[in-house]
C-alpha positions as CSV (number, residue, x, y, z in Angstrom):
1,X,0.0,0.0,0.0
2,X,1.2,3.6,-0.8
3,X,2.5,5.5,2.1
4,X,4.2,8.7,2.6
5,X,5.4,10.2,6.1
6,X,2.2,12.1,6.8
7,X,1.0,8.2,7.4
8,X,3.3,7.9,10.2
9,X,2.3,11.2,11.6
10,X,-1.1,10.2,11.9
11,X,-1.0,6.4,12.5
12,X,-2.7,5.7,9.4
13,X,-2.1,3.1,6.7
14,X,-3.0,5.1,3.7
15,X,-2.3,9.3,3.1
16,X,-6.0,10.0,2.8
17,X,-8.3,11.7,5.0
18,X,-12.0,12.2,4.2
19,X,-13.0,15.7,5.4
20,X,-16.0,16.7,7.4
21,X,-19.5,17.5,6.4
22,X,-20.1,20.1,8.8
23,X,-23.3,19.2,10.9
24,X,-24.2,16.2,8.8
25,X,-24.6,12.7,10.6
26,X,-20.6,11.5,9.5
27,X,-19.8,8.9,12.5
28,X,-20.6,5.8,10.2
29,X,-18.9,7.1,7.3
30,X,-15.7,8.4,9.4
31,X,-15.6,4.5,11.2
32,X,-15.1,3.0,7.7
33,X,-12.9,5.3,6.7
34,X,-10.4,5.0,9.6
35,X,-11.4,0.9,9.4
36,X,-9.9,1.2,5.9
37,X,-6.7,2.6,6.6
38,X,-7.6,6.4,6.3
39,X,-8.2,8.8,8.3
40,X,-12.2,9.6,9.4
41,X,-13.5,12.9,10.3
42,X,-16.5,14.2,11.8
43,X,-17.1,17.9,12.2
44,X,-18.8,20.2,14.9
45,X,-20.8,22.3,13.7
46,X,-24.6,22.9,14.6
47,X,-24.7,20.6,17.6
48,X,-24.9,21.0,21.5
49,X,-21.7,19.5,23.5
50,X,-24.0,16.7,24.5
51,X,-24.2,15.8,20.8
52,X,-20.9,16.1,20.1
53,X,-20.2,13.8,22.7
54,X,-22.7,11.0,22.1
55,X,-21.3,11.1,18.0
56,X,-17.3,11.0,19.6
57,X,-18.3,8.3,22.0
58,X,-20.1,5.8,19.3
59,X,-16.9,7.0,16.5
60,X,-14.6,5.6,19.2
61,X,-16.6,2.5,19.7
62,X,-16.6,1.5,15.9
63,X,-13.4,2.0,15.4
64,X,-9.9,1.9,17.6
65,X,-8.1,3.8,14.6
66,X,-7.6,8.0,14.9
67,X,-9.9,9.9,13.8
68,X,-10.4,13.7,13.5
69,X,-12.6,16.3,15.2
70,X,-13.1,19.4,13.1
71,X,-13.7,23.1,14.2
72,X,-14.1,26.2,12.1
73,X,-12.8,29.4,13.5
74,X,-15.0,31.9,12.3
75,X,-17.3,31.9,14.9
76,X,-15.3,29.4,17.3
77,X,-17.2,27.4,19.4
78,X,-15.1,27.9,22.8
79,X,-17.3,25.1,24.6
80,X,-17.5,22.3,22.1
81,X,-13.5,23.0,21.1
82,X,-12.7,22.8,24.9
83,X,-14.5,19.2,25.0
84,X,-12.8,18.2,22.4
85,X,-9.5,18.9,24.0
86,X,-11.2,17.0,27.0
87,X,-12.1,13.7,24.9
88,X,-8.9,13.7,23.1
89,X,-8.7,12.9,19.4
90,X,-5.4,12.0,17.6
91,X,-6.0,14.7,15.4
92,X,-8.1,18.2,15.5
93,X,-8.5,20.0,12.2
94,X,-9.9,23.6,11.5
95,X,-10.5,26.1,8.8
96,X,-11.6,29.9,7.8
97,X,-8.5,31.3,10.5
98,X,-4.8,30.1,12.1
99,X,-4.4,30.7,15.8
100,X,-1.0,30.1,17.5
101,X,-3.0,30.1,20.4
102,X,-5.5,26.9,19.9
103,X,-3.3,25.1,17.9
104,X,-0.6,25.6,21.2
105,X,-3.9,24.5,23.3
106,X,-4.2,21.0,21.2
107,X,-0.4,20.5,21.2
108,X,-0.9,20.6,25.1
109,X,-3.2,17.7,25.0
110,X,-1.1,16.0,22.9
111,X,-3.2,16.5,19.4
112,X,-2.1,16.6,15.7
113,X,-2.9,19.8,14.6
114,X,-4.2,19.5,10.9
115,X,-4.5,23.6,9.1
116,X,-6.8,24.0,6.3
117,X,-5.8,26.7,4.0
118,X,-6.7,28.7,0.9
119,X,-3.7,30.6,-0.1
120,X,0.1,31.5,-0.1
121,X,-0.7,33.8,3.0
122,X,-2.9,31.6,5.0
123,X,0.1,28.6,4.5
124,X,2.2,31.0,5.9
125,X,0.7,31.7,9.0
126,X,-0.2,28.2,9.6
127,X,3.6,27.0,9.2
128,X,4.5,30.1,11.9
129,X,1.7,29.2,14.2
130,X,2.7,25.1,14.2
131,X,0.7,23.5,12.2
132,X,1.5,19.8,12.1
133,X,-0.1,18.9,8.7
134,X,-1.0,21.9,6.2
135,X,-4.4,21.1,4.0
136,X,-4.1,23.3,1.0
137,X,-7.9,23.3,-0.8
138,X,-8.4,24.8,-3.9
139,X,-11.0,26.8,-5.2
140,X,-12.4,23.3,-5.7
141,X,-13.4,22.3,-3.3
142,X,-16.9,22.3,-1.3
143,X,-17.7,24.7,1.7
144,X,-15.3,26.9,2.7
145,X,-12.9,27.7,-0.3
146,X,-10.5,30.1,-1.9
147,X,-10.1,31.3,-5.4
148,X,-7.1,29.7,-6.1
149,X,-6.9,26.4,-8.3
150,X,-5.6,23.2,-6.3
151,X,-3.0,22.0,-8.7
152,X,-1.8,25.7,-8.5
153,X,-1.9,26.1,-4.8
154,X,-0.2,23.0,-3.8
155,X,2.7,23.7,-5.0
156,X,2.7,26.9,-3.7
157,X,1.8,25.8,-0.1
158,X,4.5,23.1,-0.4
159,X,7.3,25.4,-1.0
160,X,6.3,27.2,1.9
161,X,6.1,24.7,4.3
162,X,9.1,23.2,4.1
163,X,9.0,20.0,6.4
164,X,5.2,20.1,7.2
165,X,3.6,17.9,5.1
166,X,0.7,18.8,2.8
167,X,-2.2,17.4,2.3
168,X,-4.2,18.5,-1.1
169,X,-8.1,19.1,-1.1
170,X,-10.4,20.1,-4.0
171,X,-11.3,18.2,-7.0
172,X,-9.6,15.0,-5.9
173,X,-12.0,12.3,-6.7
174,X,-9.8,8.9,-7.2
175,X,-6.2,7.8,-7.5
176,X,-5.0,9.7,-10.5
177,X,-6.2,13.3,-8.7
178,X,-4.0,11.9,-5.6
179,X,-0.8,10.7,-8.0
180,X,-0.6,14.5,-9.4
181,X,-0.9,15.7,-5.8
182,X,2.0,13.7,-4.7
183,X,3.7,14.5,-7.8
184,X,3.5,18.1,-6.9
185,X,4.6,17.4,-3.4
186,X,1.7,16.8,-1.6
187,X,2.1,14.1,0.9
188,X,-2.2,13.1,1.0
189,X,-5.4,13.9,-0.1
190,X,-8.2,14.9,1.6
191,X,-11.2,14.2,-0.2
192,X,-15.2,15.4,0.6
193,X,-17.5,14.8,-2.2
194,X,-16.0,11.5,-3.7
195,X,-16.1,10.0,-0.4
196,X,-19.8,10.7,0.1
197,X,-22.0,7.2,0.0
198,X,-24.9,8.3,-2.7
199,X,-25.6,6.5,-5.6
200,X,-24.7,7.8,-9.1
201,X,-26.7,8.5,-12.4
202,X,-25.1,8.4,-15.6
203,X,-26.5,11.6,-17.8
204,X,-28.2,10.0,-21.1
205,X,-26.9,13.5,-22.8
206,X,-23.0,12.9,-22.4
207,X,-22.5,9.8,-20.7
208,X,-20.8,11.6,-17.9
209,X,-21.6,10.9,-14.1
210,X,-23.0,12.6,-11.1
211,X,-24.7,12.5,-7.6
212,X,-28.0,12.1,-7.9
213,X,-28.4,14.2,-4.9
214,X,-26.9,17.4,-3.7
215,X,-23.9,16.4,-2.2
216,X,-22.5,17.1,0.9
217,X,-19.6,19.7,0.8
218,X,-15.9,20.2,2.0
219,X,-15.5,22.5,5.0
């Protein structure tokens, strides 16, 4: 099985994480994924505490594998990010801001840090802050996006982050989209839409396929 160092980093067998749907129901979706060798996420948003709990508690018991818990930053939720610190995921992820400060918070519960960004100047404040893995999602991708291809900003992110690995997000959909991320010097995918479990429909006008239902989006 392929493997690069971000494997190690985050104990998984594969260098693919499937990225959180926001407040959709994830915690079967994330299990398989981390039973598979990846890495599962499931996010935060739009739930109490007590939710967040109950989904982290029946993730954990499907699956002995890491997972990650995702926040956004723009508006943090203080009370669900502080009992996430409390349960303690391998990994914590977050997008739309870097902060020094909460990324130094999860390194003090012994968390991997994982730093969604959108651009050259985001990557750059996320490899000064301590970012332990840098996600660099292109224009893309679903949910929270920049304006910036991905097989543009990759590169760009990987020549600023020096020994941080990267992890590309946007428009990868299968293996060839994640051999021309590592070619660029990525060192994973992360992966929203493809990894989504609706069934397809083949258009009678071009042959070509797609969701049959809206599908859920990239954070």
């Amino acid at each position: 099985m392929l493997r690069t160092p971000l494997c190690d980093l985050l104990g998984i067998a594969a260098p693919v994480i499937c990225a959180p749907f926001g407040p959709w129901e994830e915690v079967e979706l994330a299990a398989a994924v981390c039973e598979a060798g990846a890495l599962g996420s499931v996010g935060t948003a739009v739930r109490s505490v007590g939710q967040l709990r109950e989904q982290w508690a029946r993730l954990r018991g499907l699956t002995d594998r890491p997972f990650a818990i995702n926040h956004t930053a723009r508006p943090l939720d203080e009370e669900a990010f502080a009992a996430t610190l409390a349960f303690g995921p391998a990994v914590m992820s977050i997008h739309l801001a870097v902060s020094a400060d909460l990324i130094a918070r999860a390194h003090d519960a012994g968390i991997v840090w994982l730093q969604q960004v959108v651009d050259v100047h985001q990557a750059e404040e996320a490899a000064e802050a301590g970012a332990d893995v840098i996600i660099a999602q292109g224009g893309e991708g679903g949910g929270n996006g920049g304006f910036v291809s991905t097989m543009v900003l990759v590169p760009q992110v990987v020549d600023i982050a020096g020994e941080i690995p990267v992890v590309a997000a946007g428009g990868i959909a299968d293996g060839r989209g994640l051999a021309a991320a590592l070619a660029l010097g990525a060192q994973g995918a992360c992966v929203g839409t493809a990894s989504s479990p609706r069934p397809r429909w083949r258009s009678p006008a071009n042959g070509s396929s797609a969701s049959s239902t809206p599908t859920r989006s990239t954070p």
